[in-house]
C-alpha positions in Angstrom: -4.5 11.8 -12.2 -2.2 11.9 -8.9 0.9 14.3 -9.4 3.5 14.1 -7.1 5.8 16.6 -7.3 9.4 17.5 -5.9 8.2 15.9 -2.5 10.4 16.1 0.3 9.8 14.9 4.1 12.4 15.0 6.6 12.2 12.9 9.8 14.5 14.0 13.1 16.6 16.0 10.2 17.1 13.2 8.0 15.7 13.3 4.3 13.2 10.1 4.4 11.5 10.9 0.8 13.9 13.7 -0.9 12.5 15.2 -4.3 10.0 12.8 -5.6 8.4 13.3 -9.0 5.5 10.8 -10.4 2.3 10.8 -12.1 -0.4 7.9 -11.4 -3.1 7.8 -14.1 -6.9 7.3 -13.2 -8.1 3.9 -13.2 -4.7 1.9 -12.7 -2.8 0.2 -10.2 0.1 1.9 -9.3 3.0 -0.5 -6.7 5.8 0.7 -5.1 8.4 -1.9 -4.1 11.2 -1.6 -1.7 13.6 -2.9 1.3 12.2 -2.1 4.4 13.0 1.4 5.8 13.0 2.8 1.9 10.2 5.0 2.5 7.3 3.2 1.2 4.8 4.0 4.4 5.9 7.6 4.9 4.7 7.9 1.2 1.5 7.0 1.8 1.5 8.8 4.9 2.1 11.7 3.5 -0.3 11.3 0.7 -3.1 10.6 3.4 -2.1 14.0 5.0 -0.1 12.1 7.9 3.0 13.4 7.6 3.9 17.0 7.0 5.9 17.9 3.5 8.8 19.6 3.6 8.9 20.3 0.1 6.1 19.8 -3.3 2.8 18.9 -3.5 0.1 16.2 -4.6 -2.1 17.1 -6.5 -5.6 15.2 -7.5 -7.5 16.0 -10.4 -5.0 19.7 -10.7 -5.8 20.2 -6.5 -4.2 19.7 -3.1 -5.0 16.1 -2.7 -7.6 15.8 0.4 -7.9 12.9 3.0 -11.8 12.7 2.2 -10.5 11.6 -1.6 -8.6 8.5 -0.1 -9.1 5.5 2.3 -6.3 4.5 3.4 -5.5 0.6 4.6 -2.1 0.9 6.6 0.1 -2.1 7.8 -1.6 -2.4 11.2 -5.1 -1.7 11.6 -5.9 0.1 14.7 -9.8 -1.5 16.3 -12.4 0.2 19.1 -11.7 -2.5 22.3 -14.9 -4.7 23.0 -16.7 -4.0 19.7 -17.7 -6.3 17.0 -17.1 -6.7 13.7 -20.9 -5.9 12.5 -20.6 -3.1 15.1 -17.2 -1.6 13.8 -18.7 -1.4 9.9 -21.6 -0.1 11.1 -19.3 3.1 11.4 -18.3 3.2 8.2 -22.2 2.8 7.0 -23.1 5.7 8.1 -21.5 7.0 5.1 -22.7 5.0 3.0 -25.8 3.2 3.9 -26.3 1.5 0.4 -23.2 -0.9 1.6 -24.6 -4.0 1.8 -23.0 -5.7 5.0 -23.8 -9.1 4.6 -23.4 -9.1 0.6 -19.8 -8.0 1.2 -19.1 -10.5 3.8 -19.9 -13.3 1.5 -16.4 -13.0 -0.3 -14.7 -12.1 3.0 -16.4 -14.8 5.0 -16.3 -13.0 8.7 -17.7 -14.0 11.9 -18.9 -11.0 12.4 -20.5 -10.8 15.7 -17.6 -11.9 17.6 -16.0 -9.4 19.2 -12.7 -8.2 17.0 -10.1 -8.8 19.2 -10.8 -12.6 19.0 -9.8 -12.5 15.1 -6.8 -13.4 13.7 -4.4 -11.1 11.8 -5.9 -11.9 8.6 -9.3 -11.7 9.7 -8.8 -7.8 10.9 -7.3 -7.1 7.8 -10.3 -8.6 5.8 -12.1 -6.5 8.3 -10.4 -3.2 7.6 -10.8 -3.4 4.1 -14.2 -4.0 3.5 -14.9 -1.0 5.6 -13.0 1.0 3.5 -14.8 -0.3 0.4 -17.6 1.3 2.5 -16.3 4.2 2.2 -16.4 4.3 -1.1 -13.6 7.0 -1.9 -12.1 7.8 -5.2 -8.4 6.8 -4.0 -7.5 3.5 -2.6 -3.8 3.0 -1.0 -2.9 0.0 0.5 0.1 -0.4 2.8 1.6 -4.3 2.6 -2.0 -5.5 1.9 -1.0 -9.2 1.6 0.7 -9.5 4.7 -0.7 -11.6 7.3 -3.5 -12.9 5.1 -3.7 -16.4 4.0 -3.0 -17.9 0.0 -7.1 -17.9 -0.7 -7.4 -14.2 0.8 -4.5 -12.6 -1.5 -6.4 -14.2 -4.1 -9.4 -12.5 -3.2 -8.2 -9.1 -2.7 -6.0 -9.3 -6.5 -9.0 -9.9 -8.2 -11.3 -7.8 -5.8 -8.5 -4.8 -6.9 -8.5 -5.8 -10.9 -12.5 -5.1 -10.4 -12.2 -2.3 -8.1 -9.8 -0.1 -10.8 -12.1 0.4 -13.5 -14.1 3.0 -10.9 -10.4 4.1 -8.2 -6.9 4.9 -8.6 -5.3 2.4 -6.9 -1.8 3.0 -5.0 -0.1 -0.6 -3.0 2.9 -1.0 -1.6 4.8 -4.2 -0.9 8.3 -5.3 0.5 8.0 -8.3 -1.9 7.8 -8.1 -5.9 6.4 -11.0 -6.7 3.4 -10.2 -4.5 2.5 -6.7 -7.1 3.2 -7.9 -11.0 -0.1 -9.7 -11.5 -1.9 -7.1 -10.9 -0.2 -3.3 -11.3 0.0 -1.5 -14.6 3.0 0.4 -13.7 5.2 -0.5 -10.5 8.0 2.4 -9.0 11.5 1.2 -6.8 12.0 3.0 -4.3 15.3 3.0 -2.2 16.7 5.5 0.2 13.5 8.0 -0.4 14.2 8.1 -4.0 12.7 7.0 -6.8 15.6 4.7 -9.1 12.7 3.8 -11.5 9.2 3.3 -12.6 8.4 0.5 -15.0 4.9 0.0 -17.1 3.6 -3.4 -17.1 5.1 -4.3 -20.7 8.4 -3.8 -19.4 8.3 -5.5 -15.2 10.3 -8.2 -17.0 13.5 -5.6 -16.1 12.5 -4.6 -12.7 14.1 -7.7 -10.9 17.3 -7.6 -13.1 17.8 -4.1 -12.3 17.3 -4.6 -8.3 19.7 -7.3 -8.9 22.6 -5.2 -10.1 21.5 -2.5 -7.7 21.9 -4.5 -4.7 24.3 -7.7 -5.6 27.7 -5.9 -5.3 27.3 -5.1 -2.2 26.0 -8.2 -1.2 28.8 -9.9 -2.5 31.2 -8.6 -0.7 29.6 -8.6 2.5 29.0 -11.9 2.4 32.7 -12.7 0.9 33.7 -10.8 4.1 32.0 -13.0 6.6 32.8 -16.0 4.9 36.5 -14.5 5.5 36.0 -14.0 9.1 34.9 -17.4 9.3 37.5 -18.8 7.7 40.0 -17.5 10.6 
């Protein structure tokens, strides 16, 4: 299991996660789902050992989570310039030489000795995530997985994570809600670096409804104010 506990991380003075308490069970799919700027990245961040705490701890199995427990896919991939993409999981194989390159690359479907920086978005994101199935770490987070990638490849990496969660904890984060209910057991909101709520699968039927009334005051009279100023 994956305690977090009383976490707190401050940016330039500012509270960016302030006192967050959640435990993630073994073999599940946790999502975390929030506006842009909520704090969703400087979660995982943090969890990867990125980001410094201010406050708490994570804990893994009752220890100080450790970096060579997770593989981490974040929102942009960074690539070694002039290398392929045979060449660049290579890397990764030498932690795990059982990986069978070529096996792998018949779901992802990569040209893989073309030289990285001549693939699109999509492709380096395939790319980046079959190396860290190399890897082969207990604890899988995935930062905005889907973006970029096209309607077959989010197909391909849901089920590809439904598989993977019988053997990893599984952490994802996505701006867009739709894009985690198929495939998370238990989904958290986060806005302004706090938690409003977790939800188990039986009950995601609520989580919209209840980002809804959050949010839609608000956005009712903001928009009721510019319709005003229109109106002048």
């Amino acid at each position: 299991m994956i305690k977090i506990i009383n976490l707190k991380v401050n940016y330039d003075e500012q509270n960016v996660l302030d006192g967050l308490c959640l435990d993630i069970s073994d073999n599940t799919i946790h999502g975390f789902v929030g506006l842009n700027g909520s704090g969703k990245t400087t979660l995982l961040n943090t969890i990867h050992g990125q980001m410094k705490k201010l406050q708490g701890s994570i804990k893994y199995k009752d220890e100080d989570i450790k970096r060579n427990d997770i593989a981490y896919l974040e929102t942009i991939n960074y690539f070694y310039p002039r290398i392929t993409g045979k060449e660049y999981l290579d890397i990764f194989k030498t932690q795990n030489p059982n990986f069978d390159i070529n096996k792998w690359n018949t779901l992802f479907e990569l040209p893989l000795n073309k030289l990285i920086e001549d693939y699109s978005t999509g492709m380096k994101k395939k790319l980046a995530l079959m190396g860290l199935i190399c890897l082969n770490r207990e604890v899988l987070i995935l930062d905005e997985p889907f973006n970029g990638v096209d309607l077959e490849t989010v197909q391909k990496i849901k089920t590809l994570l439904l598989k993977l969660k019988s053997i990893k904890t599984i952490i994802i984060t996505s701006h867009i809600l739709e894009s985690l209910l198929p495939i998370c057991d238990s989904i958290s909101y986060l806005n302004n670096g706090k938690i409003q709520f977790t939800k188990n699968r039986n009950n995601f039927d609520e989580i919209e409804n209840e980002i809804f009334a959050m949010h839609q005051d608000n956005l009712n009279k903001t928009i009721q104010d510019l319709i005003g100023v229109i109106g002048q």
